[in-house]
ZAVEXMI-47955 format. One line per field, with one value per atom (N, C-alpha, C): residue number from 1; residue in three letters; atom name; y, z, x. Coordinates in steps of 0.2 Angstrom, whole numbers, padded with zeros to 4 digits, always signed. Example, Ala and Ser with C-alpha at 12.3 -4.5 7.8 and 13.67 -1.06 7.14 Angstrom:
2
seq <- (1|1|1|2|2|2)
type <- (Ala|Ala|Ala|Ser|Ser|Ser)
atom <- (N|CA|C|N|CA|C)
y <- (-0028|-0022|-0016|-0011|-0005|+0000)
z <- (+0039|+0039|+0039|+0035|+0036|+0039)
x <- (+0066|+0062|+0066|+0064|+0068|+0064)
This chain:
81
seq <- (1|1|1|2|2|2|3|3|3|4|4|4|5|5|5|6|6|6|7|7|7|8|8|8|9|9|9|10|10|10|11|11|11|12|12|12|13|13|13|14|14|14|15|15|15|16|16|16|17|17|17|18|18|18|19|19|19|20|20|20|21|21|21|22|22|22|23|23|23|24|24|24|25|25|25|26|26|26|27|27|27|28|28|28|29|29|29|30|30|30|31|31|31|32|32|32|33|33|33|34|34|34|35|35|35|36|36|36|37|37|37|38|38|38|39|39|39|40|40|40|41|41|41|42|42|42|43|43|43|44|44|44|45|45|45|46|46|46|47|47|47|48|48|48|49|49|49|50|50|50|51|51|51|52|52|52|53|53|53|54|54|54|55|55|55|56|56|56|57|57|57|58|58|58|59|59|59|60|60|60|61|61|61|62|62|62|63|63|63|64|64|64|65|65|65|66|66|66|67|67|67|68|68|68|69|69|69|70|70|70|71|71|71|72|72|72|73|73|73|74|74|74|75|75|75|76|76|76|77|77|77|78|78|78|79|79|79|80|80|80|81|81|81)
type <- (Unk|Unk|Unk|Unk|Unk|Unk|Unk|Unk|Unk|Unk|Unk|Unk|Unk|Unk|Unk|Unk|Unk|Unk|Unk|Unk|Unk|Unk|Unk|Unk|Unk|Unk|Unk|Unk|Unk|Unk|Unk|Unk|Unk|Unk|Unk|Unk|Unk|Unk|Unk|Unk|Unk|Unk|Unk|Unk|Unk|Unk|Unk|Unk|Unk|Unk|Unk|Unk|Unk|Unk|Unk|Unk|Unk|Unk|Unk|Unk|Unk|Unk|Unk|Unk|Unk|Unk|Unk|Unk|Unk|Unk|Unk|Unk|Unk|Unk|Unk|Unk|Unk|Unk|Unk|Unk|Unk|Unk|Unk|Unk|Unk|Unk|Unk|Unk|Unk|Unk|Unk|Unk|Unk|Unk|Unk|Unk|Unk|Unk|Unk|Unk|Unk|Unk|Unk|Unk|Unk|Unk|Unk|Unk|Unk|Unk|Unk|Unk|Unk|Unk|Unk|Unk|Unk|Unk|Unk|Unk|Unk|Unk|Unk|Unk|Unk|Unk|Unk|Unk|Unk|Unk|Unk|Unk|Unk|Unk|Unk|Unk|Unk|Unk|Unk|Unk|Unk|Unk|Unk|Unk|Unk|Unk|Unk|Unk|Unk|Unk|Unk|Unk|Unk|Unk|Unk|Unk|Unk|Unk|Unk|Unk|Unk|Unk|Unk|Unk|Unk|Unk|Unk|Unk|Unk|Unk|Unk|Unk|Unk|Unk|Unk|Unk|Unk|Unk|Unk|Unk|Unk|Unk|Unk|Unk|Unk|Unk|Unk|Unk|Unk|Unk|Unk|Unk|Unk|Unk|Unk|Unk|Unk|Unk|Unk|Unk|Unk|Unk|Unk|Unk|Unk|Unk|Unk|Unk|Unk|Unk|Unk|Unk|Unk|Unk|Unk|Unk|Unk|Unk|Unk|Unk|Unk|Unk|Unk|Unk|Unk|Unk|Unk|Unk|Unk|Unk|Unk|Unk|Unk|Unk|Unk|Unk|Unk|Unk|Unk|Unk|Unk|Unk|Unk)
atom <- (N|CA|C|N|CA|C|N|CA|C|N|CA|C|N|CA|C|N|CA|C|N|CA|C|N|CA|C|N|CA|C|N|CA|C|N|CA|C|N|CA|C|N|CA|C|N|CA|C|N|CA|C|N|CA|C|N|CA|C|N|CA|C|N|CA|C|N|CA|C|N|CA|C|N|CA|C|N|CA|C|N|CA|C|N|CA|C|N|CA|C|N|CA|C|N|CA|C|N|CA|C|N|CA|C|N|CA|C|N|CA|C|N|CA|C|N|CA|C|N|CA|C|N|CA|C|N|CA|C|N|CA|C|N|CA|C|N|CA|C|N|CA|C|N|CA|C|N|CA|C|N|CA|C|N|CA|C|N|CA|C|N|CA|C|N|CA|C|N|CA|C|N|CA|C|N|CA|C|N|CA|C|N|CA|C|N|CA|C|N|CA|C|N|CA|C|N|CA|C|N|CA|C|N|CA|C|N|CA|C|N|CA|C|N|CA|C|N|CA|C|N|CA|C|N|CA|C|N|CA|C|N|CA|C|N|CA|C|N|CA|C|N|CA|C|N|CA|C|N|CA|C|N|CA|C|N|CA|C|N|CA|C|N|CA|C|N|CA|C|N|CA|C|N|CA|C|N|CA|C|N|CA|C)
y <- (-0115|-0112|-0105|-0102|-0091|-0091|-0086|-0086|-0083|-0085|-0085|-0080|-0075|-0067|-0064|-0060|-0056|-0051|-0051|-0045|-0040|-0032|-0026|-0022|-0018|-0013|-0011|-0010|-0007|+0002|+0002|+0012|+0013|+0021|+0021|+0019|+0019|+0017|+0012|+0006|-0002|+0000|+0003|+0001|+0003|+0009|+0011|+0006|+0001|-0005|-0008|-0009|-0016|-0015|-0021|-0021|-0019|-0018|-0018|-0023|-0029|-0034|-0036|-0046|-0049|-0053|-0054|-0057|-0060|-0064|-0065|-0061|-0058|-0055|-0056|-0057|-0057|-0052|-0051|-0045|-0048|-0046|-0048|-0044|-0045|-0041|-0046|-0043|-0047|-0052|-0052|-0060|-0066|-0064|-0068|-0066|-0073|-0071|-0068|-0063|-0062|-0062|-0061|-0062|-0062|-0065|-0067|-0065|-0061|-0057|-0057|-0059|-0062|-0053|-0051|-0047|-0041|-0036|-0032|-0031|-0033|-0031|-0022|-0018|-0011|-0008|-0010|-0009|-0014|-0018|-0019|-0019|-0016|-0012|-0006|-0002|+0005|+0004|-0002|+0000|-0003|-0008|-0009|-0005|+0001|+0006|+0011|+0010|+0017|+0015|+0008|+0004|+0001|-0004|-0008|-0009|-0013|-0013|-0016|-0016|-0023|-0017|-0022|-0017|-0020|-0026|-0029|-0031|-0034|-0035|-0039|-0045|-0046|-0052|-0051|-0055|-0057|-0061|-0066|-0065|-0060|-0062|-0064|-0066|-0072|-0070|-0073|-0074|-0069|-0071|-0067|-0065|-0065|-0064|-0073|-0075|-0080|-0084|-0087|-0086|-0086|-0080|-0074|-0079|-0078|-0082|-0092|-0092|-0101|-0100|-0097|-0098|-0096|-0091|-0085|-0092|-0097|-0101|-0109|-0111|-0115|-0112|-0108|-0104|-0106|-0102|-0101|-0110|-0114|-0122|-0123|-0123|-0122|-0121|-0115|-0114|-0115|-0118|-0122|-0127|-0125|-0132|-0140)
z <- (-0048|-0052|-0053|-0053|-0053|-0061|-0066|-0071|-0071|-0078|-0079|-0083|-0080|-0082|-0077|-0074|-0071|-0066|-0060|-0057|-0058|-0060|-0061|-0055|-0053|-0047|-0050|-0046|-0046|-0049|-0054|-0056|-0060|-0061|-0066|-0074|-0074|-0079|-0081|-0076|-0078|-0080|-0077|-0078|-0087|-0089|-0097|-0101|-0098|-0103|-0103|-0100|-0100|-0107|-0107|-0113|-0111|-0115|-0114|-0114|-0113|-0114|-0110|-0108|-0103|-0100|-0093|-0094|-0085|-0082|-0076|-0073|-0067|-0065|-0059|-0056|-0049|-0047|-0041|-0035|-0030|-0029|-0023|-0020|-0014|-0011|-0010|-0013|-0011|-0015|-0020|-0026|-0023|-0016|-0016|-0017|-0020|-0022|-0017|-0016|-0011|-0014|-0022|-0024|-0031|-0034|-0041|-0043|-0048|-0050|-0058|-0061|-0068|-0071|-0078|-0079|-0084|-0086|-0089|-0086|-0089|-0086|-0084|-0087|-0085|-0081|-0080|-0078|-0069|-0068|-0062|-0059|-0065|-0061|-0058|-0063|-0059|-0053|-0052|-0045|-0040|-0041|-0037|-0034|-0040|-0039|-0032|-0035|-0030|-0025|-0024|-0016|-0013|-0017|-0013|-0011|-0009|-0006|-0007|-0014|-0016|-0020|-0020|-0023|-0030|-0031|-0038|-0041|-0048|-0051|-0058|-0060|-0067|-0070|-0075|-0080|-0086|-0086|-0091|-0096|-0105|-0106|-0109|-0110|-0110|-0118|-0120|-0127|-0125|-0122|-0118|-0109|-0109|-0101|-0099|-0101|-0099|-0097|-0103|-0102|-0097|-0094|-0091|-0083|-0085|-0076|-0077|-0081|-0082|-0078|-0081|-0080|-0075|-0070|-0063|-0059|-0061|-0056|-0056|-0061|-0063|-0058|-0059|-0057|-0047|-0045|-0039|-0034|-0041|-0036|-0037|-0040|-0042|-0033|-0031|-0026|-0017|-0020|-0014|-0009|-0005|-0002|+0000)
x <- (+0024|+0030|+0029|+0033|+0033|+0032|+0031|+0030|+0040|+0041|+0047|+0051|+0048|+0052|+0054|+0057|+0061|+0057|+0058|+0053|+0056|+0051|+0052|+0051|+0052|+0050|+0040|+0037|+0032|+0031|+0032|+0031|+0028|+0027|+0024|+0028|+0034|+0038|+0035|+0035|+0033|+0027|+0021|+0017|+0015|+0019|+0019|+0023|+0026|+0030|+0024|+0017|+0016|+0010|+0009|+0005|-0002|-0007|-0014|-0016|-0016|-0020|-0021|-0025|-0027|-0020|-0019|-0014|-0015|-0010|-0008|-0002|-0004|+0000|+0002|+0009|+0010|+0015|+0015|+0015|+0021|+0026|+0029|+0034|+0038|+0041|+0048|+0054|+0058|+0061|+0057|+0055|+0053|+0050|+0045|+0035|+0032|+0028|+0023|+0017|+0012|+0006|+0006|-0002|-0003|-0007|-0008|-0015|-0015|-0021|-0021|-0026|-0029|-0035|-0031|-0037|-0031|-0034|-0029|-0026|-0019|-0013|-0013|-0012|-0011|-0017|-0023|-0027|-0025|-0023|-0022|-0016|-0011|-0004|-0007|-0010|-0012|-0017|-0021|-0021|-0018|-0015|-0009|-0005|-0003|+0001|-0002|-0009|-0013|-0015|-0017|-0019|-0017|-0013|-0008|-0001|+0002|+0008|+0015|+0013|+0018|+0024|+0030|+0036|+0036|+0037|+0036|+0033|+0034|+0028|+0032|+0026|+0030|+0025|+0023|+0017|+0018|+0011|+0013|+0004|+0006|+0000|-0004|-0010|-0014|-0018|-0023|-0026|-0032|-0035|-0042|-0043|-0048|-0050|-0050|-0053|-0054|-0048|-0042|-0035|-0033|-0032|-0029|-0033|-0039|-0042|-0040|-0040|-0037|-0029|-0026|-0019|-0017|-0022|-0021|-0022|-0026|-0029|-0024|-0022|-0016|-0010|-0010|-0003|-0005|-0010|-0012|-0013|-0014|-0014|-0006|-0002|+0004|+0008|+0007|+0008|+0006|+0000|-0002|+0001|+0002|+0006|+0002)
């Protein structure tokens, strides 16, 4: 199941909306999904921003670190066929 907010384009714009905190993030092109990434949020859009490839972007965030890798991984069986 996709986390249930709206994909934003990958920029630096987004990346100064996002909160600082821990959270679940996924990445995709097209609105569809390519990868799910658990950890501060703004710290793993700005590398996304600088090394990888993805257009989109939209998260979900969580209580703590730990959270954030509970729900990355929920999410990630979620998607498994």
């Amino acid at each position: 199941m996709p986390l249930p907010t709206a994909w934003s384009d990958l920029t630096r714009a987004t990346i100064g909306s996002a909160p600082d905190r821990y959270g679940v993030i996924e990445f995709g092109t097209d609105g569809e999904i390519e990868a799910i990434e658990a950890g501060m949020i703004r710290d793993v859009l700005k590398e996304a921003l600088t090394y990888g490839d993805h257009e989109q972007v939209r998260w979900k965030a969580a209580e703590h670190r730990e959270h954030a890798e509970r729900l990355a991984s929920e999410h990630r069986d979620r998607l498994s066929p």
